[in-house]
MIMARDREN-178838 format. One record per residue: x, y, z of N, C-alpha, C, CB in turn; residue in three letters. Coordinates in steps of 0.001 Angstrom, whole numbers, plus 500000, padded with zeros to 6 digits. Glycine has a CB too. Layout:
BEGIN
XYZXYZXYZXYZALA
...
END
This chain:
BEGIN
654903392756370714654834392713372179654551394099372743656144392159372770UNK
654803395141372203655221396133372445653633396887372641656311396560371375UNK
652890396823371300651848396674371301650803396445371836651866396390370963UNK
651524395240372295649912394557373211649870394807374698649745392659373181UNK
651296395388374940650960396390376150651026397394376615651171396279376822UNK
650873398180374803650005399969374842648798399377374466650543401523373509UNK
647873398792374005646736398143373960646039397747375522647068396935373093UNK
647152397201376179646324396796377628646478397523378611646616395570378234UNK
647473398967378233647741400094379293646226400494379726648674401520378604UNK
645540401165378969644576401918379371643023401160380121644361402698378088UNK
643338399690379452642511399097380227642783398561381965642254398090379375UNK
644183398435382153644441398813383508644014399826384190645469398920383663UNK
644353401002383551644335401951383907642769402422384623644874402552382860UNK
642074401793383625640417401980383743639550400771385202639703401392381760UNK
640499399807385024640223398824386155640782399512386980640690397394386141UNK
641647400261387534642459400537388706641800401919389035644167400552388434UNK
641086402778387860639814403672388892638807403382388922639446404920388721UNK
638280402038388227637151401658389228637260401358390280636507400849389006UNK
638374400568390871638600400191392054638801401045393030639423399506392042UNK
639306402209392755639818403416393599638247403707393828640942404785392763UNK
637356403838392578636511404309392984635358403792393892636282404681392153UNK
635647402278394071634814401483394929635386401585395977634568400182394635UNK
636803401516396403636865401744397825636676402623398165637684401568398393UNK
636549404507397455636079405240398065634745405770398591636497405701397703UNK
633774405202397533632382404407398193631929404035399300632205403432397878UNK
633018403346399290632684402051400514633445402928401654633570400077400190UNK
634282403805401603635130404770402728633852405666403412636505406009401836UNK
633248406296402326632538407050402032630565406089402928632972407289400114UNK
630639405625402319629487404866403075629844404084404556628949403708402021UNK
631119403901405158631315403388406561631505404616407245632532402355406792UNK
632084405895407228632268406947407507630513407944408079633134407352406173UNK
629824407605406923628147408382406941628033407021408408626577408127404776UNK
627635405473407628627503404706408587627803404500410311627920404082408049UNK
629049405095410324629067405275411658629107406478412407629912404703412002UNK
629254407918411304628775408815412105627346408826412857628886409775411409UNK
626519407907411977624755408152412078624659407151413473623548407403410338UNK
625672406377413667625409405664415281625912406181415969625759404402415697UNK
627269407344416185627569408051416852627037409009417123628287408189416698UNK
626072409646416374625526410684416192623945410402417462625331410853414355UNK
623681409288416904622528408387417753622890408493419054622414406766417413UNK
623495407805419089623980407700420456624267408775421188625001407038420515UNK
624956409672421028625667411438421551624068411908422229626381412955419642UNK
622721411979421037621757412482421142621016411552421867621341412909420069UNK
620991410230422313620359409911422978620489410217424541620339408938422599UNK
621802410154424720621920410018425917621575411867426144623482409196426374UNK
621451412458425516621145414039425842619947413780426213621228415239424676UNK
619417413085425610617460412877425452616764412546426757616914411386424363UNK
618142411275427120617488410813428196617956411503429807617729409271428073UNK
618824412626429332619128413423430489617490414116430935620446414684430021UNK
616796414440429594616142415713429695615086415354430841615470416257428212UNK
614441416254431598613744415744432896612162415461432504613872416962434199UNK
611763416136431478610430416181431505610024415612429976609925417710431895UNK
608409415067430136608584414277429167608712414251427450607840413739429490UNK
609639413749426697609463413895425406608247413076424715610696413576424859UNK
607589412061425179606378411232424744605089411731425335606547409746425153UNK
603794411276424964602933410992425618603122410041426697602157410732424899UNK
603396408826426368602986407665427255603513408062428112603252406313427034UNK
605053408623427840606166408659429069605703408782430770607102410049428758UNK
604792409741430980604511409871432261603645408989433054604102410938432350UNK
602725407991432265601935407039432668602954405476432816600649407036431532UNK
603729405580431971604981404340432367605657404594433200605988403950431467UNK
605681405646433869606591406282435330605497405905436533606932408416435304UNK
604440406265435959603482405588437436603650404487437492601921405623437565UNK
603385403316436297603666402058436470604907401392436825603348401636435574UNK
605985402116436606607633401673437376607137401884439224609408403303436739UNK
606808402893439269606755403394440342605944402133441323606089404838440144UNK
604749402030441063603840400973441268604772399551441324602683400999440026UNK
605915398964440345606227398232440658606885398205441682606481397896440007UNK
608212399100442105608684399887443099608550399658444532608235400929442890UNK
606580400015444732606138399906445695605533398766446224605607400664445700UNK
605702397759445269605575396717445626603826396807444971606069396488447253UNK
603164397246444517601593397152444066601103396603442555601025398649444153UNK
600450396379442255599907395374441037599996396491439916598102394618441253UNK
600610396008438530600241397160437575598705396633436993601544397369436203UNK
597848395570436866597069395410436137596009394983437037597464394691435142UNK
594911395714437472593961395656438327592612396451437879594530396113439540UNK
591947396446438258590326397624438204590664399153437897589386397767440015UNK
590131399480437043590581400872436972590028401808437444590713401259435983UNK
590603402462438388589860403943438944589881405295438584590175404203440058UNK
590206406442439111589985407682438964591958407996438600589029408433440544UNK
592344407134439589594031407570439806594665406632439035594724407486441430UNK
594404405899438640594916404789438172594444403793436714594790404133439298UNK
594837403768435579593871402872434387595436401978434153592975404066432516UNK
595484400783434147596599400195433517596459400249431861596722398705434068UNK
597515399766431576598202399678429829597766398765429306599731399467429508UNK
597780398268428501597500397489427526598423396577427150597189398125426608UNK
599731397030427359601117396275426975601235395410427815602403397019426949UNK
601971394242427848603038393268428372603443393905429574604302392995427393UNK
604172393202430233604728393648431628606678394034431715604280392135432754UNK
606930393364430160608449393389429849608901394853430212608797393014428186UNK
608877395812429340609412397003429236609242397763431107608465397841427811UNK
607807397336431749608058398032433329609119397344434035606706397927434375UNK
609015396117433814610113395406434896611522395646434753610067393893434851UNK
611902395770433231613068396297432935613616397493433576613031396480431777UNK
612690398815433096612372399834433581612859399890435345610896399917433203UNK
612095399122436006612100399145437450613284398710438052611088398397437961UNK
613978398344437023615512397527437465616183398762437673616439396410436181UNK
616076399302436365617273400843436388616561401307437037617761401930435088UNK
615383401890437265615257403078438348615044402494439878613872404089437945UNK
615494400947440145615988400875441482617186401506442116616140399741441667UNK
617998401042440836619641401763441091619841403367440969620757401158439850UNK
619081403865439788619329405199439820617759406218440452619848405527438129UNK
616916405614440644616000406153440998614655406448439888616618407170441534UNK
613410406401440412612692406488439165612361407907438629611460405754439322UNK
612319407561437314612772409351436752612893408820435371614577410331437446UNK
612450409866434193612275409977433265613669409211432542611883411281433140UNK
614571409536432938616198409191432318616173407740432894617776410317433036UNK
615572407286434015615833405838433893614921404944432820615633405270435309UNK
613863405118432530612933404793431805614057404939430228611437405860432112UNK
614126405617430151614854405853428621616310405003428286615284407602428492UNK
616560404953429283618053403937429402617545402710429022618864403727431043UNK
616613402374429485615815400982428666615821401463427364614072400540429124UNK
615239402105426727615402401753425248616094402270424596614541401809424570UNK
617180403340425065618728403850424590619200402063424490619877405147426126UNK
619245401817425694620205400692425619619906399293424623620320400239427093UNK
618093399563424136618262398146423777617941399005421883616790396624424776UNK
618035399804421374618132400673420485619704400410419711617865402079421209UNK
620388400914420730622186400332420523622270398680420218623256400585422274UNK
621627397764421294621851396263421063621064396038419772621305395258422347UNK
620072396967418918619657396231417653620411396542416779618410396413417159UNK
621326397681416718621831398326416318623352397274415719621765399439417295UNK
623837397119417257624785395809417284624243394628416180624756395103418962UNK
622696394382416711622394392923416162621955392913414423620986392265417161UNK
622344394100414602621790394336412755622965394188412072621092396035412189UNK
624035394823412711625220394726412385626164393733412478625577395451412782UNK
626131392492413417625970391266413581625299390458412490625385391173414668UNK
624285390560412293623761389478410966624129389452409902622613389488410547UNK
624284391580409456625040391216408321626431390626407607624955391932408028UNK
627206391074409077628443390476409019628690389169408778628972390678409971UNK
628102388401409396627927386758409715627525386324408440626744386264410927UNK
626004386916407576626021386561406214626847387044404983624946386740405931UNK
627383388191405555628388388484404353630080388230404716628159390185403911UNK
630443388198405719632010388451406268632336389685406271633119387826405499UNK
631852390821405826632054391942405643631578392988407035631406392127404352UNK
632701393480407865631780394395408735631783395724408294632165394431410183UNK
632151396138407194631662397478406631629812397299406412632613397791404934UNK
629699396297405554628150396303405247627665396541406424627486395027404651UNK
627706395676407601627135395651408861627148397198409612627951394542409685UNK
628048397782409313628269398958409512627688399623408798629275399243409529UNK
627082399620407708626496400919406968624945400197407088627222401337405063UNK
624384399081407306623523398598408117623162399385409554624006397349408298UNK
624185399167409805624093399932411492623464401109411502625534400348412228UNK
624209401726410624624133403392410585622759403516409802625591404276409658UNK
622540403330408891620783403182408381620216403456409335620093401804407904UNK
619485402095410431618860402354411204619393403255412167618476401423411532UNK
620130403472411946620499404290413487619911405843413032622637404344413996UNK
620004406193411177619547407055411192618085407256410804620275407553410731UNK
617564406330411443616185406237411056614803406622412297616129404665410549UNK
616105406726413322614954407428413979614601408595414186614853407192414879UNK
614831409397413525613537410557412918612165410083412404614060411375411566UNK
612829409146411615611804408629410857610378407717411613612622407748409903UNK
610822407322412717610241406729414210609898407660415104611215405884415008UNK
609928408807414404609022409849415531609985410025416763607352409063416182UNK
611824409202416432612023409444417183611917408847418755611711410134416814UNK
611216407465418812610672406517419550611774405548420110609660405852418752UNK
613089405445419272613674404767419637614584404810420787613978404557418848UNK
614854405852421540615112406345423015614307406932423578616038407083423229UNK
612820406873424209611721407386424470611150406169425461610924407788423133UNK
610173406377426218610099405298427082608623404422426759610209405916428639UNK
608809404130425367608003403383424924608591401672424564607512404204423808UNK
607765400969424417607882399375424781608823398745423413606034398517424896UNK
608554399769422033608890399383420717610282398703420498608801400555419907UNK
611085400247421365612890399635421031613567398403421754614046400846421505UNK
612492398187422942612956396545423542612491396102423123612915395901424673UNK
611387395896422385610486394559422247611198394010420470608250395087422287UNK
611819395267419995612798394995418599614249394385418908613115396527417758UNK
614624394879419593616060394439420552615739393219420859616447395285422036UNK
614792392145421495614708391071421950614407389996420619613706391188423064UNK
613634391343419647613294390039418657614542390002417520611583390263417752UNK
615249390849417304616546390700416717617655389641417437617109392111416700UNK
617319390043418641618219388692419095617552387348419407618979388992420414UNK
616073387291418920615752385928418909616319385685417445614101385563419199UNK
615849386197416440616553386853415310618317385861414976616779388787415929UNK
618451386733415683620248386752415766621038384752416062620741388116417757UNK
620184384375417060620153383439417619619637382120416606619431383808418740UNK
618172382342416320617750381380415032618771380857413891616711382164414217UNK
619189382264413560620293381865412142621481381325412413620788383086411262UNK
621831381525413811623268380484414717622453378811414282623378380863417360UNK
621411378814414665621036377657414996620513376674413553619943377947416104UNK
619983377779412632619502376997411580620119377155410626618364377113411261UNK
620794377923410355622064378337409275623360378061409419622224379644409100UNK
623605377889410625625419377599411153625257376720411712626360378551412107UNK
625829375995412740625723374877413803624833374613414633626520374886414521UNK
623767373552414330622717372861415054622666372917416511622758371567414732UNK
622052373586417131622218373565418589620958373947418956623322374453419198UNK
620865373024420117619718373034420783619048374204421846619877371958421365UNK
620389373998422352620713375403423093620508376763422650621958375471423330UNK
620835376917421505621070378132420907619512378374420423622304378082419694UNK
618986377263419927617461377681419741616421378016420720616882376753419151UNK
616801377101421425616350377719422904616729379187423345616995376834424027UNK
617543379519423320617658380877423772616431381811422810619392381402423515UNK
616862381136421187615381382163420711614576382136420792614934382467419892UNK
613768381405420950612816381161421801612237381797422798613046380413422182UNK
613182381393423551613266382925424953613683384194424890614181382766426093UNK
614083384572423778614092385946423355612830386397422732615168386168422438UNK
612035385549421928611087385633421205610007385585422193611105384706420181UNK
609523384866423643608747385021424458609191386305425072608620383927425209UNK
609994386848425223610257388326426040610119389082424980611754388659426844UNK
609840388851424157609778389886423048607951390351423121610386389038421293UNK
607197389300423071605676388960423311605343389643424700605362387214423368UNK
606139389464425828605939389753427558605828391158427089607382389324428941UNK
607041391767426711607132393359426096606230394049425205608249393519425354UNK
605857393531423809604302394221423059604138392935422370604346395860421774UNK
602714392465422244601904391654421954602249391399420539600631392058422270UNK
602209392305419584602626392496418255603731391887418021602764393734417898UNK
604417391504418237605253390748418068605106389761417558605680390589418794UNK
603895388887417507603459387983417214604101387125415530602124388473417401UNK
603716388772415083604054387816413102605569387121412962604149389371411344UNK
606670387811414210607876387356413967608260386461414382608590387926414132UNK
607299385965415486607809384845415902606894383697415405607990384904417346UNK
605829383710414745605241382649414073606462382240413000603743383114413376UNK
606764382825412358607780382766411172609270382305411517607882384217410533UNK
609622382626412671610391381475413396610072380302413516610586381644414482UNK
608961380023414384609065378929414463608540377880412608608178378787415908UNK
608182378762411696608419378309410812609657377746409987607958378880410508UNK
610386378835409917611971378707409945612514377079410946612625380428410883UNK
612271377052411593612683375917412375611849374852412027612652376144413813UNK
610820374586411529609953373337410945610396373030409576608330373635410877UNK
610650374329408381611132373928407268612870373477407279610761375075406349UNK
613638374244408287615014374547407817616141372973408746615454376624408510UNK
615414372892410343615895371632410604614611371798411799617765371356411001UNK
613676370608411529612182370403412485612799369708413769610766369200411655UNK
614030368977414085614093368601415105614739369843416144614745367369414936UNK
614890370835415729615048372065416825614242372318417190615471373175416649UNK
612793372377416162611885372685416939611298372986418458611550372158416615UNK
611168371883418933610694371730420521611592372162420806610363370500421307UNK
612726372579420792613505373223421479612955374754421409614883372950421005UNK
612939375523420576612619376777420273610736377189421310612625376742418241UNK
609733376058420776608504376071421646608472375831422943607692375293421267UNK
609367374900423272609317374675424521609959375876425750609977373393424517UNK
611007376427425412611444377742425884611074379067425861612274377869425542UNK
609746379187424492608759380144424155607704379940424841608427380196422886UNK
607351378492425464606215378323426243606786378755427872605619376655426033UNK
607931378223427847608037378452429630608187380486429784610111377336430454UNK
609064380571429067609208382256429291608021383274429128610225382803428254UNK
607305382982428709605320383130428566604976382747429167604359382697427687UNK
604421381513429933603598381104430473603832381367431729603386380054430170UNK
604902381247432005605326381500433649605086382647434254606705381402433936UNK
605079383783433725604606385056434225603471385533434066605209385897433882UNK
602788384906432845601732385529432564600328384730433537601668385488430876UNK
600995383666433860600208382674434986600377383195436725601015380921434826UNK
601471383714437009601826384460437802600982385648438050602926384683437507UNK
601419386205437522600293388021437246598567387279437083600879389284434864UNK
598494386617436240597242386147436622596543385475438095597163385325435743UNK
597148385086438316596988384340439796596758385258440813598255383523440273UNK
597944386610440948597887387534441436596912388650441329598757387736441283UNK
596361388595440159595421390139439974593697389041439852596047391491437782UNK
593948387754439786592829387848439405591930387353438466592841388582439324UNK
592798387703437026592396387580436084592935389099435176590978387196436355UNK
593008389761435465593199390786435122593926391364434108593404391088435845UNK
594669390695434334596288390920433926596019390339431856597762389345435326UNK
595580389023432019595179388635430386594141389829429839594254386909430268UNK
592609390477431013592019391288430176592890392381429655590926391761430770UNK
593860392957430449594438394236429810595472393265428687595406395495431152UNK
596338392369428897597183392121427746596797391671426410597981391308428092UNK
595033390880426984594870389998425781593779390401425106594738388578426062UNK
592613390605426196591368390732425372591216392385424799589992390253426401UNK
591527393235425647591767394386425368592164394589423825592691394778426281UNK
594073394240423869594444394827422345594121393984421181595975395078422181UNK
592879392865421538591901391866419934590935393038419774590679389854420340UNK
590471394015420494589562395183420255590001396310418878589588396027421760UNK
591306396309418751591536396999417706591049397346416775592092396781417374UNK
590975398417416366590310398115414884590748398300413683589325398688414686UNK
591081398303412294591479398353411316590892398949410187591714397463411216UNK
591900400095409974591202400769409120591612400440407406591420402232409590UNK
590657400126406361591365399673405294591525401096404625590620398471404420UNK
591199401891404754592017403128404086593742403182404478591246404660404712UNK
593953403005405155595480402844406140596321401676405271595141402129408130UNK
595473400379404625596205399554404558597379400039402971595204398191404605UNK
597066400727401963597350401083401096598530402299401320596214401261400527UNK
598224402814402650599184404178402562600601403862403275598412405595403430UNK
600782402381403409602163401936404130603024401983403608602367400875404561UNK
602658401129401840604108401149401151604633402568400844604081400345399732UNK
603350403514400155604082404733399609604871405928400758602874405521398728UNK
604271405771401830604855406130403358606158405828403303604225405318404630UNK
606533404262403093608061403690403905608531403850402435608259401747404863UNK
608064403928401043609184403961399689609567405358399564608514403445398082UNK
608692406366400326609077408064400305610117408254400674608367409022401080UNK
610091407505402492611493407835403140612907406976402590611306407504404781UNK
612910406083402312614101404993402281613669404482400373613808403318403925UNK
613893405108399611613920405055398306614859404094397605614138406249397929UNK
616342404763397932617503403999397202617695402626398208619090405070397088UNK
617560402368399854617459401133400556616713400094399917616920401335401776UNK
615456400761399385614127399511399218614927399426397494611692400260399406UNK
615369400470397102615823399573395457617473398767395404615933401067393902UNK
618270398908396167619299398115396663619447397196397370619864398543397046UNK
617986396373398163618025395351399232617278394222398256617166395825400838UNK
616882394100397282616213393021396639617413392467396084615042393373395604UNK
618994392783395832620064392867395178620141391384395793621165394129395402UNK
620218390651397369620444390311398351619708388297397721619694391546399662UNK
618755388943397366617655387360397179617950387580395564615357387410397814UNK
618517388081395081618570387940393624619669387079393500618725389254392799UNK
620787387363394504622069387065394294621937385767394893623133388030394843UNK
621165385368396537621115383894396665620024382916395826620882383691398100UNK
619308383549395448618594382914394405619479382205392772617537384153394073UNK
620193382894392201621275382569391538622059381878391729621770383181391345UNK
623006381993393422623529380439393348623293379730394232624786380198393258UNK
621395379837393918621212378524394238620739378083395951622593377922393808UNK
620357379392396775621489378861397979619879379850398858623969379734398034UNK
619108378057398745618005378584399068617433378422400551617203378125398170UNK
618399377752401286618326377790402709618485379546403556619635376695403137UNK
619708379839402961619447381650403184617999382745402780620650382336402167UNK
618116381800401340616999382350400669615494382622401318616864381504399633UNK
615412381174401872614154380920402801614496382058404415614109378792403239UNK
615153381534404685615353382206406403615388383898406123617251381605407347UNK
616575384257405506616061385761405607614504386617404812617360386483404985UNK
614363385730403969612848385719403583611692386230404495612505384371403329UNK
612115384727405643610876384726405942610871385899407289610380383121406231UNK
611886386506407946612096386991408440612094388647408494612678386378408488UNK
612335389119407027611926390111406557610614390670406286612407390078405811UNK
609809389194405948608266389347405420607686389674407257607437387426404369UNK
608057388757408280607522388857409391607946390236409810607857387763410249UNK
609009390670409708609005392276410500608603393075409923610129392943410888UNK
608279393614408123607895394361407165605787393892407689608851393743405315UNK
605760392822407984603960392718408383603799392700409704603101391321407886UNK
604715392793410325604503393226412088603782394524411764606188393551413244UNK
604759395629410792604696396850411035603658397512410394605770397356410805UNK
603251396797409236602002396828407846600965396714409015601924395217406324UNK
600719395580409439599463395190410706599028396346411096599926394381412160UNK
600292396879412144600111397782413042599716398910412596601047397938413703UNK
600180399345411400600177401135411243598610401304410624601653401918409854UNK
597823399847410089596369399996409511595754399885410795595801398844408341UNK
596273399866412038595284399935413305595132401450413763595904399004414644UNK
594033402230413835593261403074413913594314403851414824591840402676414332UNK
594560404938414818595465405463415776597310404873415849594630405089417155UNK
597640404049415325598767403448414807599651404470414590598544402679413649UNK
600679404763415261601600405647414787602816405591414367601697406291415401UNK
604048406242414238605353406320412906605710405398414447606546408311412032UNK
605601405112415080607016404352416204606567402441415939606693405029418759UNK
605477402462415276605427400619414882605693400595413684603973399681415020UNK
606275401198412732607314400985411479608910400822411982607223402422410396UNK
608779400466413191610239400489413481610979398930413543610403401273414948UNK
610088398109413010610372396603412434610682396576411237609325395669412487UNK
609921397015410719610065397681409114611490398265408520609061399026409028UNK
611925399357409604613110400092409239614113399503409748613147401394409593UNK
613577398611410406615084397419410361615231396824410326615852397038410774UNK
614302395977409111614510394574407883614915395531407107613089393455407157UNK
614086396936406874615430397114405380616726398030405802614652398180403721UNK
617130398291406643618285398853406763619181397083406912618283400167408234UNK
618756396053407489619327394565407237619616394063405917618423393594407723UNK
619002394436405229618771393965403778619599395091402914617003393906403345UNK
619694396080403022620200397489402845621806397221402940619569398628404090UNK
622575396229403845623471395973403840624116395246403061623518395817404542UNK
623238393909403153623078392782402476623258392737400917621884392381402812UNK
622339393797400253622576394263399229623878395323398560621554394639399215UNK
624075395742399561625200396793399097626518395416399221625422398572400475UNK
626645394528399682627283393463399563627501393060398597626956392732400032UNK
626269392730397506626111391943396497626368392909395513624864391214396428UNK
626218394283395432626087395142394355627667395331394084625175396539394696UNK
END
């Protein structure tokens, strides 16, 4: 007897610092994790104090708040003083909300995408929780992206259209997997839907993620469907019929026919992966951990949905960056399927 437990001493012993040594890991990775959203955050709101502009676009989306403001059309004939955007109408109207209350100015513009930067932030951290039970993962999820905008040029508190139009599609996102993964609701698909049309109102590109929704909803349960289209049609159509009516016509040439002009460069298409495997190395070899593990047991309804969801934001961002002039702020779909997956995996590992 005596024996067999100096024989099984040391193998305790050896289980009880692995374990020490996994929770300090995991101490160790929620600690980085949420300094990098605190850290985000501290610096954003500095960012968006600053008066003058940190972007290009920044000062031409201040005329267009302004313009809404005054009550005048953003999408009309272009003159000497005036060329409208190319984008959606989402990100000005938002925009024009805060700088009713605080006035229009560089710092209101940025509070739009401080604020919806934080809500993906939330919603990243949200999914993973929900698929794992774990809010550490979700938390070192969080913190990923949160420290990834350097890697975004920095775009993600800047008064560009990117960090809402990701914020809306995470929570169409967020919403889908309530609906097709947890409890059937009609309602609830509907809302994505309508997150997923404001996501489109905001940048056009959007497009690959929400096709793949509504895929998700044809393979996973098809009678949600019409729920999800039908709320993607009214939250689209209604404004964009509006603004049309109003300008003219106008309003579709700058949103629609305009950004099919693009062009694509196939030298570009090759330099995406080695670009995004430079920065995020150990993420992209720890997030496949995720479909290995639901693939194994079996458990291919997850399998499918976060699938297809990953492939749609990883080719939102592939699309975009082979378009001629394409810059580091449309990989920012990209850097947060794998900081999602990044969690997901450190779950399973």
């Amino acid at each position: 007897m005596r024996l067999a437990v100096t024989r099984l001493a040391p193998i305790a012993c050896e289980a009880g610092a692995e374990a020490r040594a996994v929770l300090l890991l995991r101490a160790v990775l929620l600690l980085v994790g949420g300094g990098y959203i605190a850290a985000f955050i501290g610096t954003g709101v500095l960012r968006a104090l600053y008066p003058y502009p940190l972007d290009g676009l920044e000062p031409g989306v201040l005329v267009e708040v302004k313009r809404i403001l005054a009550g005048q059309q953003i999408y009309g004939s272009p003159s000497l003083e005036y060329v409208p955007y190319i984008y959606g109408p989402g990100f000005f109207y938002a925009a024009a909300l805060v700088a009713r209350v605080i006035g229009p100015s560089m710092t209101a513009l940025r509070i739009v995408s401080l604020l919806a930067s934080i809500a993906s932030i939330g919603l990243i951290v949200g999914l993973v929780r929900h698929e794992t039970g774990d809010l550490r993962a979700g938390l070192v999820s969080g913190g990923l992206f949160a420290a990834c905008a350097t890697l975004a040029d920095h775009d993600m508190d800047t008064a560009r259209m990117d960090a809402l139009m990701l914020a809306l599609l995470l929570a169409a996102v967020y919403a889908a997997r309530s609906a097709l993964l947890g409890r059937a609701s009609w309602r609830t698909t509907a809302c994505s839907g309508a997150f997923a049309g404001l996501a489109l109102l905001t940048k056009q590109s959007a497009v690959p993620v929400v096709v793949v929704l509504l895929v998700a909803c044809l393979l996973l349960r098809r009678r949600l469907t019409l729920a999800f289209i039908a709320a993607l049609v009214v939250v689209l159509a209604l404004p964009l019929l509006l603004l049309t009516a109003q300008t003219g016509g106008s309003a579709l040439y700058y949103v629609w026919d305009l950004p099919r002009r693009h062009t694509l460069s196939p030298d570009l298409v090759w330099q995406f992966w080695p670009d995004l495997a430079g920065k995020l190395t150990l993420p992209l070899f720890i997030a496949p951990l995720y479909f290995v593990a639901r693939s194994v047991s079996g458990d291919r309804r997850r399998l499918l949905f976060h699938g297809l969801v990953i492939v749609g934001l990883i080719g939102m961002s592939w699309a975009q960056r082979t378009n001629v002039g394409g810059g580091l702020n449309v990989e920012l779909p990209a850097l947060a399927a794998i900081s999602l997956l990044f969690g997901l995996g450190v779950h399973e590992a």
